[in-house]
VEXTORLO-142578 format. One record per residue (C-alpha): residue number from 1; x, y, z. Coordinates in Angstrom, 1 decimal. Each point is the difference from the previous one (the first is absolute). Layout:
// VEXTORLO-142578
kolvex pos=NUM	x=X	y=Y	z=Z
...
This chain:
// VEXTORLO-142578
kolvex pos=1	x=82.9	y=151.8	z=78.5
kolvex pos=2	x=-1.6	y=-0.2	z=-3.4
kolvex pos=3	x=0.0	y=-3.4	z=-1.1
kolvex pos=4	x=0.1	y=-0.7	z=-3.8
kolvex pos=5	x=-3.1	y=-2.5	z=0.4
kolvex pos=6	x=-1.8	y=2.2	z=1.8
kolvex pos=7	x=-2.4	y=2.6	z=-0.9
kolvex pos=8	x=0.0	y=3.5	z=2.2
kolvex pos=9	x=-2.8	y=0.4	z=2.6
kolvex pos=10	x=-2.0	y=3.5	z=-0.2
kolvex pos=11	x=-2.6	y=1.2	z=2.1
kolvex pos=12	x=-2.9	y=1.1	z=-2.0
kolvex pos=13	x=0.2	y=3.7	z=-1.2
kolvex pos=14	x=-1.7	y=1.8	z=-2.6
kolvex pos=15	x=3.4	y=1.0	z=-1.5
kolvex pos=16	x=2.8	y=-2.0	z=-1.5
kolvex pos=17	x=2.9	y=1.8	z=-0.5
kolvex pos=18	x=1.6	y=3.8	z=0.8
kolvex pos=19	x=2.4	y=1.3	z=-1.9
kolvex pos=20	x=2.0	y=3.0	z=1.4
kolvex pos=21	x=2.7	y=2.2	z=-1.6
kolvex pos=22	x=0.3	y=1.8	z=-3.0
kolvex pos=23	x=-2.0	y=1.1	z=-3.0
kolvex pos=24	x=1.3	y=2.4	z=-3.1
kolvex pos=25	x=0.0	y=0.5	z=-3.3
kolvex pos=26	x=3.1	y=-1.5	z=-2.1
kolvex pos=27	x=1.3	y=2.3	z=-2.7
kolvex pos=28	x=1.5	y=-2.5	z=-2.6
kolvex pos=29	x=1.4	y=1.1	z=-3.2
kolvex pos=30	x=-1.2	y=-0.6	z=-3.1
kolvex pos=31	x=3.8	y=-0.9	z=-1.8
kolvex pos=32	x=2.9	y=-1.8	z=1.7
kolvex pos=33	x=3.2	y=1.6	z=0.7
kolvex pos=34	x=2.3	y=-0.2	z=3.2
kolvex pos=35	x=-0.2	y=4.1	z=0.1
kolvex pos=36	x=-3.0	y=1.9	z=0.3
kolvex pos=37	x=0.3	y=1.4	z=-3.3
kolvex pos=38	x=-3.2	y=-1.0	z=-0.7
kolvex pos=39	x=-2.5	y=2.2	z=-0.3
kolvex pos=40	x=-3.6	y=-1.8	z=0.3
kolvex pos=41	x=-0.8	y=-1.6	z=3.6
kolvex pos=42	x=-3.8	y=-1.4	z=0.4
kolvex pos=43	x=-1.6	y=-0.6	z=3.1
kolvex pos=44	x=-1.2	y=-3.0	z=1.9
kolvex pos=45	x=-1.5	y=-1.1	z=2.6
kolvex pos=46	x=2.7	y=-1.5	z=2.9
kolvex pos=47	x=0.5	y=-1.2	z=3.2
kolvex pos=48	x=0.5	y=-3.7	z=1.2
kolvex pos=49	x=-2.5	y=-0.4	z=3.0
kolvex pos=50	x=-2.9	y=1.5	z=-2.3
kolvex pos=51	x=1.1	y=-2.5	z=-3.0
kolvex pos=52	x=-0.1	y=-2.5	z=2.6
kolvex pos=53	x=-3.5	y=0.9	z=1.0
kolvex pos=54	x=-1.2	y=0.2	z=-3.3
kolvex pos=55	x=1.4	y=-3.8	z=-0.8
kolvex pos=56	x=-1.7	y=-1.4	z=3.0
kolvex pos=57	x=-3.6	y=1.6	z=-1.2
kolvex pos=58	x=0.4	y=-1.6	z=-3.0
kolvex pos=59	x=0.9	y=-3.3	z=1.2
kolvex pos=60	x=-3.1	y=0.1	z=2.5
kolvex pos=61	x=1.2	y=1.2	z=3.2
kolvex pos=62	x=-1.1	y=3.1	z=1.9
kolvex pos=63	x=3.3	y=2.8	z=0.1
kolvex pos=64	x=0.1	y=3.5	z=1.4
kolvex pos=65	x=2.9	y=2.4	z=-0.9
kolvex pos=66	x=1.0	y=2.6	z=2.6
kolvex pos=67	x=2.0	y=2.7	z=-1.7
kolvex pos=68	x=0.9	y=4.3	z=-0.2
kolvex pos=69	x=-0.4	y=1.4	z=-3.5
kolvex pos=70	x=-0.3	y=4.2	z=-0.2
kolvex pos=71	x=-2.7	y=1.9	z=-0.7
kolvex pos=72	x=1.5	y=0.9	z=-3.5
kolvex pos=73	x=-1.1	y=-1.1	z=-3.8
kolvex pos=74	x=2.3	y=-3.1	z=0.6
kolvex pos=75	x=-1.6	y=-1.3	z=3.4
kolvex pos=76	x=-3.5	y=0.6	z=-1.4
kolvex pos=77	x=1.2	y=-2.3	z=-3.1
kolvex pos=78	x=1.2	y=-3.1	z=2.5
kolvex pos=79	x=-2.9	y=0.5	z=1.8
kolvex pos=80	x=-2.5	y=-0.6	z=-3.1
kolvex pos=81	x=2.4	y=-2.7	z=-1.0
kolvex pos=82	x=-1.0	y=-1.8	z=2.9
kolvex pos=83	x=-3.8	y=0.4	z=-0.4
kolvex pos=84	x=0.0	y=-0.8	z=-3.4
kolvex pos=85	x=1.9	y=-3.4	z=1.0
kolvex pos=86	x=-3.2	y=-0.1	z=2.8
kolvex pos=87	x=2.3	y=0.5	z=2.8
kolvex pos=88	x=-1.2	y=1.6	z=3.8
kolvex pos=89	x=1.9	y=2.9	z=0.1
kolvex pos=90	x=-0.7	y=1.0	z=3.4
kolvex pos=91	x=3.3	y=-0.3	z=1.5
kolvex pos=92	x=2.0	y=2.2	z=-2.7
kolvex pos=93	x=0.6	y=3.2	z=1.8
kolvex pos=94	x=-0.2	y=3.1	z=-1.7
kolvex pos=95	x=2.4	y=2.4	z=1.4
kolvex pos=96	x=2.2	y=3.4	z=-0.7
kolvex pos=97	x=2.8	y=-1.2	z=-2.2
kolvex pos=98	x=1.3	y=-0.7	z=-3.2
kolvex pos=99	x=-1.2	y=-3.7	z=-1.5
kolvex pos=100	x=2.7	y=-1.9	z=0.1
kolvex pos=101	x=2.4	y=-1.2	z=-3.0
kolvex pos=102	x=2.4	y=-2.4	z=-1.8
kolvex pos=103	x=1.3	y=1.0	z=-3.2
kolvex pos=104	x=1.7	y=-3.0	z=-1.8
kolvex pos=105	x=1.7	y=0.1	z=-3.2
kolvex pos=106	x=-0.5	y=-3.3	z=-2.2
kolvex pos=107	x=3.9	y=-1.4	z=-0.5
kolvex pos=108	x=0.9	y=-3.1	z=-1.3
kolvex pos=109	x=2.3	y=-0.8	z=3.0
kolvex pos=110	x=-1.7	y=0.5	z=3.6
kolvex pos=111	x=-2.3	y=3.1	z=0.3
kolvex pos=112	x=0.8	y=2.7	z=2.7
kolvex pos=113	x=-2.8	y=1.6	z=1.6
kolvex pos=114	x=0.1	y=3.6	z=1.1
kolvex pos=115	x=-2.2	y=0.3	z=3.2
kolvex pos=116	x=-1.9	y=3.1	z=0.8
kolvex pos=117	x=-1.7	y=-0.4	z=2.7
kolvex pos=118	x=-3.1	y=2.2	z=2.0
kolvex pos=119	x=-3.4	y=-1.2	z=1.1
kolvex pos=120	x=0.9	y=-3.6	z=0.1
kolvex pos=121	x=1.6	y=0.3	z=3.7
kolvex pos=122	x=-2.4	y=1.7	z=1.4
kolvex pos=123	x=-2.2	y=-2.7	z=0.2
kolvex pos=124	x=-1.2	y=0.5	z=4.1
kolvex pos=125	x=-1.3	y=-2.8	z=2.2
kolvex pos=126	x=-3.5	y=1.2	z=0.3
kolvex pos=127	x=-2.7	y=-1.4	z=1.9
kolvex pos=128	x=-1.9	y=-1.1	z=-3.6
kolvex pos=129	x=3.2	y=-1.5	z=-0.8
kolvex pos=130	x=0.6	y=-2.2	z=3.5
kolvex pos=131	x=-4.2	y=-0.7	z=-0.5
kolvex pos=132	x=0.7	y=-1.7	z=-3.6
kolvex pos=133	x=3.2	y=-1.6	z=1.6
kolvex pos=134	x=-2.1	y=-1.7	z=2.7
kolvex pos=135	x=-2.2	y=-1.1	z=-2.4
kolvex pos=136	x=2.7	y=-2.4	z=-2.5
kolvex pos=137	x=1.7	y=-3.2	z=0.3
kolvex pos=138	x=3.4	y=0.5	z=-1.5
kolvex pos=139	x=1.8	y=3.9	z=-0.5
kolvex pos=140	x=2.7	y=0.8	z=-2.4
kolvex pos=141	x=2.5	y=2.7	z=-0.2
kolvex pos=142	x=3.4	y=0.3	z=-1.7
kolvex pos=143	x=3.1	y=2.1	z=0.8
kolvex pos=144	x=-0.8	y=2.8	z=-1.8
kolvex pos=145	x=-2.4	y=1.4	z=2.8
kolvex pos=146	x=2.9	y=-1.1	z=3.0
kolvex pos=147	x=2.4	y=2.5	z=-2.1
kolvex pos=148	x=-1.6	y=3.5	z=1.3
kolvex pos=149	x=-2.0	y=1.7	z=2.7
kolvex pos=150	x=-3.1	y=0.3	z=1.0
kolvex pos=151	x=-1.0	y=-3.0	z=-2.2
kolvex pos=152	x=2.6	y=-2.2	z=1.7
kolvex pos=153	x=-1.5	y=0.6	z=3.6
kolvex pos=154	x=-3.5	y=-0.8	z=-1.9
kolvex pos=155	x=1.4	y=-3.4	z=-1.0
kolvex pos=156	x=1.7	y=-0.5	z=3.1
kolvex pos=157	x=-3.5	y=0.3	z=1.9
kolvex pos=158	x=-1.6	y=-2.2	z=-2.4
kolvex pos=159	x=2.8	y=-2.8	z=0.4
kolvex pos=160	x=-1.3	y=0.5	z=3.7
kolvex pos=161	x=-3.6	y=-0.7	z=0.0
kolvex pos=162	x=0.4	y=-2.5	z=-2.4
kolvex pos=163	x=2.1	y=-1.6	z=2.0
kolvex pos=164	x=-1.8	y=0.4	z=2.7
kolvex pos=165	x=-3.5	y=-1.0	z=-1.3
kolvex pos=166	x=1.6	y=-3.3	z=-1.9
kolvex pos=167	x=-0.1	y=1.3	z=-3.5
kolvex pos=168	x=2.6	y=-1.3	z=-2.1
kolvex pos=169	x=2.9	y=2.2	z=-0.8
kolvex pos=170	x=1.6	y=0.1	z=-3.1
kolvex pos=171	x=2.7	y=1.7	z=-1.3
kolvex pos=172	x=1.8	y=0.8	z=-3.6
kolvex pos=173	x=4.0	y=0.6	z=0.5
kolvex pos=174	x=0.8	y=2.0	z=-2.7
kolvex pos=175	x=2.6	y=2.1	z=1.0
kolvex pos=176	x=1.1	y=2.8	z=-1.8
kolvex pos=177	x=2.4	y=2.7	z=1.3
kolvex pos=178	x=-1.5	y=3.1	z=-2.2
kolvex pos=179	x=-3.0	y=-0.1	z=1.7
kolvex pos=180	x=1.7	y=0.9	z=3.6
kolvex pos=181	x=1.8	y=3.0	z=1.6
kolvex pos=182	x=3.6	y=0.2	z=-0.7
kolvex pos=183	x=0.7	y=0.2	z=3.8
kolvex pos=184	x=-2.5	y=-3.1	z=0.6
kolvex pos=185	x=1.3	y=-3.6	z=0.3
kolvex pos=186	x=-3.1	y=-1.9	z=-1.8
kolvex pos=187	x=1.7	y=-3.3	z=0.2
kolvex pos=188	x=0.3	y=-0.1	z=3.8
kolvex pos=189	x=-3.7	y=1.5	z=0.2
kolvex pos=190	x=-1.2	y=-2.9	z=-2.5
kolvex pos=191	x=1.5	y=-2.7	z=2.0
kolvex pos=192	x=-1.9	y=1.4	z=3.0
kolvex pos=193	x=-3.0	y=-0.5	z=-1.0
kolvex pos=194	x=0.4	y=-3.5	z=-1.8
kolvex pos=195	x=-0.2	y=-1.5	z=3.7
kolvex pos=196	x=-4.0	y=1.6	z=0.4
kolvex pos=197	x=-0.2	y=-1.9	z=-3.7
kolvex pos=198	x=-2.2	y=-3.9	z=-0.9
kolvex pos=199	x=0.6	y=0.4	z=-4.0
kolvex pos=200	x=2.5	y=1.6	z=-1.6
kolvex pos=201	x=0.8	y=-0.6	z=-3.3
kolvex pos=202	x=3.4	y=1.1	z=-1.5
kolvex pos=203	x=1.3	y=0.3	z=-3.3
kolvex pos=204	x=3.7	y=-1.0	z=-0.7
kolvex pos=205	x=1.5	y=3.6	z=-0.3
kolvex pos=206	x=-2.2	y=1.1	z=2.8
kolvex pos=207	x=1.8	y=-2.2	z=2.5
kolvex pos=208	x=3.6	y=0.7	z=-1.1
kolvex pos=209	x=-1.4	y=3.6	z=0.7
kolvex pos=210	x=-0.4	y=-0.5	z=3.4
kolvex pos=211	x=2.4	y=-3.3	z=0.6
kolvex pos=212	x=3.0	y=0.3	z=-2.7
kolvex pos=213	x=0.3	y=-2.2	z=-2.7
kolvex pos=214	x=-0.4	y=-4.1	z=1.3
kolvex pos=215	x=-1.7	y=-3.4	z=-1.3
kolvex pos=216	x=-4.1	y=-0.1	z=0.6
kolvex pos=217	x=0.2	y=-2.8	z=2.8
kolvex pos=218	x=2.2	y=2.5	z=1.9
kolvex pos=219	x=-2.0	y=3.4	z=-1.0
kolvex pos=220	x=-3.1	y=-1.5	z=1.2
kolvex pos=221	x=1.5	y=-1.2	z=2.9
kolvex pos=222	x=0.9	y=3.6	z=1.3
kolvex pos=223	x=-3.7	y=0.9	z=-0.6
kolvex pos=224	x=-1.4	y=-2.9	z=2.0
kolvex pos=225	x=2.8	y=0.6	z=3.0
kolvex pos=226	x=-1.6	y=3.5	z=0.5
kolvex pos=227	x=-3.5	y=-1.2	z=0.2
kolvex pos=228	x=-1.5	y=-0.8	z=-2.9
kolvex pos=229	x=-2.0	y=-2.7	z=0.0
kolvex pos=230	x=-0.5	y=-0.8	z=-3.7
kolvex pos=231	x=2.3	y=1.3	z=-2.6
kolvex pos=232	x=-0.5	y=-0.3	z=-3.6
kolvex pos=233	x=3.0	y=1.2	z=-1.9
kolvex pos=234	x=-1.0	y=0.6	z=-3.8
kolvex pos=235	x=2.9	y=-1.4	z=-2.5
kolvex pos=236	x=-1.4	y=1.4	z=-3.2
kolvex pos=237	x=0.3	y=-2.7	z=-3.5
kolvex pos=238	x=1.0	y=-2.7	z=3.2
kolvex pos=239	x=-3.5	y=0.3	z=2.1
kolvex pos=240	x=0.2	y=0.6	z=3.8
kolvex pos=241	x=1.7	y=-1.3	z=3.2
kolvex pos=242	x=-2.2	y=-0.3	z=3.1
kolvex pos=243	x=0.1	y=-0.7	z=3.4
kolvex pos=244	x=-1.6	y=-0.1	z=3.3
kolvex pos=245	x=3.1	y=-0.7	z=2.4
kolvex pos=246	x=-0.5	y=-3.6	z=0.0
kolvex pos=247	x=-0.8	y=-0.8	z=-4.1
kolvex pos=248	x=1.4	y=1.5	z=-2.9
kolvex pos=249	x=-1.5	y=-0.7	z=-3.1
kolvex pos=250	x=0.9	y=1.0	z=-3.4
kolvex pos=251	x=-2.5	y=0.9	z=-2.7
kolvex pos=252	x=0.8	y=0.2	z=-4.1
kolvex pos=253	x=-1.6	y=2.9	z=-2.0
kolvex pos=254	x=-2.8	y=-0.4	z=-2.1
kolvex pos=255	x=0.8	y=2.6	z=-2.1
kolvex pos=256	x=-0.1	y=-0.9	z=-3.7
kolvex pos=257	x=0.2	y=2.9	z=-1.8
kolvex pos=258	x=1.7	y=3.2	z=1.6
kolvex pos=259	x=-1.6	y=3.8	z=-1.8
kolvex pos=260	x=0.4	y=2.3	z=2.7
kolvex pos=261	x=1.2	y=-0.8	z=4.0
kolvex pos=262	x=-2.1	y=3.0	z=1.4
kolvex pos=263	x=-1.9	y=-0.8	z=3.0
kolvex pos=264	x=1.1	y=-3.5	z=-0.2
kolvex pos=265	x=0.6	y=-0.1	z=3.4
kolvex pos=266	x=-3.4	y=1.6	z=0.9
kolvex pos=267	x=-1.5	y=-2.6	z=-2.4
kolvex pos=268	x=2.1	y=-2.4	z=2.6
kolvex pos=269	x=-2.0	y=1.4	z=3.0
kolvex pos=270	x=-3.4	y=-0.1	z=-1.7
kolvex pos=271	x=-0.1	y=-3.1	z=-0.6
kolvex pos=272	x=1.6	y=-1.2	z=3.1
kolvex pos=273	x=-2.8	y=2.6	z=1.9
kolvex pos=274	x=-2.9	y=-1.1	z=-1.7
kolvex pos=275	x=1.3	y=-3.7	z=0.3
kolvex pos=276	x=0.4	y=0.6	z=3.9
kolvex pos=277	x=-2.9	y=1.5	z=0.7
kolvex pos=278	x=-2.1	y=-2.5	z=-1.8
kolvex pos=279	x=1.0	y=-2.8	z=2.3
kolvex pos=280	x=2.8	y=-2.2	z=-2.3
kolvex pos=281	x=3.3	y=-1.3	z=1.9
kolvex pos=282	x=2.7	y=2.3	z=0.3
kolvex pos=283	x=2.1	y=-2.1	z=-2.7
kolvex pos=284	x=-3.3	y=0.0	z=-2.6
kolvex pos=285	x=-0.1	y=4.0	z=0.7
kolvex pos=286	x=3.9	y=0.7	z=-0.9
kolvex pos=287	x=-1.1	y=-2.2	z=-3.4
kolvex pos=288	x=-2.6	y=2.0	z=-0.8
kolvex pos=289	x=2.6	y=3.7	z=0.8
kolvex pos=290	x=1.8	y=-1.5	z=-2.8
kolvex pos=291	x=-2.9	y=-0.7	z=-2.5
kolvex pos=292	x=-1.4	y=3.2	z=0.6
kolvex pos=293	x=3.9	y=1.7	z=-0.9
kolvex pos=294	x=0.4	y=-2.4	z=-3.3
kolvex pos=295	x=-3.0	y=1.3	z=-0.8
kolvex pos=296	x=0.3	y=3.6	z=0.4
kolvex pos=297	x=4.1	y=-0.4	z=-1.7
kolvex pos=298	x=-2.0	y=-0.9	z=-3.3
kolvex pos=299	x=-1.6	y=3.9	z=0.1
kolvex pos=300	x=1.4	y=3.3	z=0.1
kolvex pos=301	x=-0.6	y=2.3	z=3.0
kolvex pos=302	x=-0.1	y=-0.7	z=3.7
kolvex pos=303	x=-3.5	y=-0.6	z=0.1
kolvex pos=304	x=-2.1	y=-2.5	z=-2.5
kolvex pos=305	x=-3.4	y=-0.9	z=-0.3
kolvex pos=306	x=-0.1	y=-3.3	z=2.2
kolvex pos=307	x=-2.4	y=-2.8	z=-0.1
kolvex pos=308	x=-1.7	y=-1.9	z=2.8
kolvex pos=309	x=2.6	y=-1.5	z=2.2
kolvex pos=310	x=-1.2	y=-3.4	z=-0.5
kolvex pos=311	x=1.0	y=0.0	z=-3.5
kolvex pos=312	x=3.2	y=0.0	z=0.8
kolvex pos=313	x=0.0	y=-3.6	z=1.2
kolvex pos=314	x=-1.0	y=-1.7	z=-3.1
kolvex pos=315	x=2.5	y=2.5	z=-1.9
kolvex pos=316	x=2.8	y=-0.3	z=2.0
kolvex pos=317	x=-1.0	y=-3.8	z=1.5
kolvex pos=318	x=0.1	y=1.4	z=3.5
């Protein structure tokens, strides 16, 4: 059980944190409209688990970020956008496909993404992959790698040894139907894994996804009677729900001023990483997941320039 009070016991390794799953380019256009009649779309740099990464460098932990990007113009251009940002690239595959894309057009309701997907599930569970797996305290993946073959077997073996070799296993819900096969049931799939789970941390809409539509008590409830063993269930402008089976504690934002809600939720687990990893209680690292998302909700884009992580204790009075 993870006790609030308590702070999480690593052995020593030289890494802190894996991120696994996608990376791709995000195609956002340059005028709003809710059809595509726009006709300028710029490129970006995307893809949670490498945001992630990136956070947690800049708030003084040690990430890695395993990924598939193609061999094409687009691949080449996430790849540099890693090293300029001083990030190991050594787990991002290279392989035979099309980079992966999501082309979003800006609306003034809620975008939605058009997903073309290539390279990004190919990622394969290598022997240099299970090596820098071996060597980190905490791995995180999402479902957008559980939503196709061969990546999902790749995740599925990493879930494995981590679980066997008592690295922590965390795991962003964020269910969305587009990504699977028609044929595929990715709700039953998802719940399947949540019992091989210690963290997971939903958003509202991503439990009614998998659940229905109920109250948070009873939302986090369902994720804690399959196995999870700390839940934290983002509530947006109202701050987050947690528990650990035995404690549930409730958190206010400390969100001020609201610019953009990109990557706020990898801001979350950022801060809540780096926190972790550094040795403060459970409780003191969920505080510090939701400085590090105020923060970031003052900025556009889903990755900002972030100080020191101490910082963030005077700022936020952590």
């Amino acid at each position: 059980m993870f006790d609030f009070k308590n702070s999480v016991k690593f052995e020593e390794k030289d890494l802190d944190l894996l991120t696994v799953g996608e990376l791709l380019v995000d195609m956002i256009s340059g005028d709003y409209g809710d059809s595509f009649e726009n006709g300028t779309y710029h490129r970006y740099f995307g893809g949670s688990p490498a945001n992630i990464a990136m956070n947690t460098k800049r708030l003084g932990i040690r990430p890695l970020v395993a990924s598939a990007v193609g061999t094409d113009g687009l691949g080449q251009f996430l790849v540099e956008h890693l090293r300029r940002s001083e990030m190991d690239t050594s787990c991002v595959q290279r392989v035979d496909e099309a980079t992966s894309l999501v082309v979003v057009t800006k609306s003034r309701s809620t975008p939605v993404p058009i997903f073309y997907r290539g390279a990004d599930y190919q990622l394969a569970y290598t022997e240099e992959l299970r090596t820098a797996l071996l060597r980190t305290k905490i791995v995180h993946f999402s479902c957008w790698p559980l939503s196709r073959q061969p990546v999902r077997s790749a995740v599925e073996q990493v879930i494995r040894d981590a679980r066997q070799n008592g690295i922590l296993v965390c795991f962003d819900p964020n269910y969305h139907p587009a990504l699977w096969e028609k044929e595929e049931d990715g709700v039953k799939y998802i719940k399947s894994i949540l019992p091989l789970v210690d963290i997971a941390k939903p958003s509202e809409d991503d439990a009614e996804r998998l659940f229905g539509k109920d109250i948070p008590e009873n939302q986090i409830q369902k994720f804690l009677d399959l196995g999870v063993k700390l839940v934290i269930m983002t509530l947006g402008k109202d701050g987050a729900l947690v528990s650990n089976g035995q404690e549930t504690v409730k958190f206010d934002t400390l969100a001020t001023q609201v610019t953009d809600t990109t990557g706020a939720g990898d801001a979350f687990w950022s801060g809540f990483y780096a926190a972790l990893v550094k040795g403060y209680p459970v409780r003191k690292a969920l505080e510090f997941g939701l400085a590090v998302s105020a923060y970031k909700l003052q900025y556009t884009g889903a990755v900002v320039e972030l100080p020191a992580l101490e910082t963030f204790k005077t700022k936020y009075q952590i």
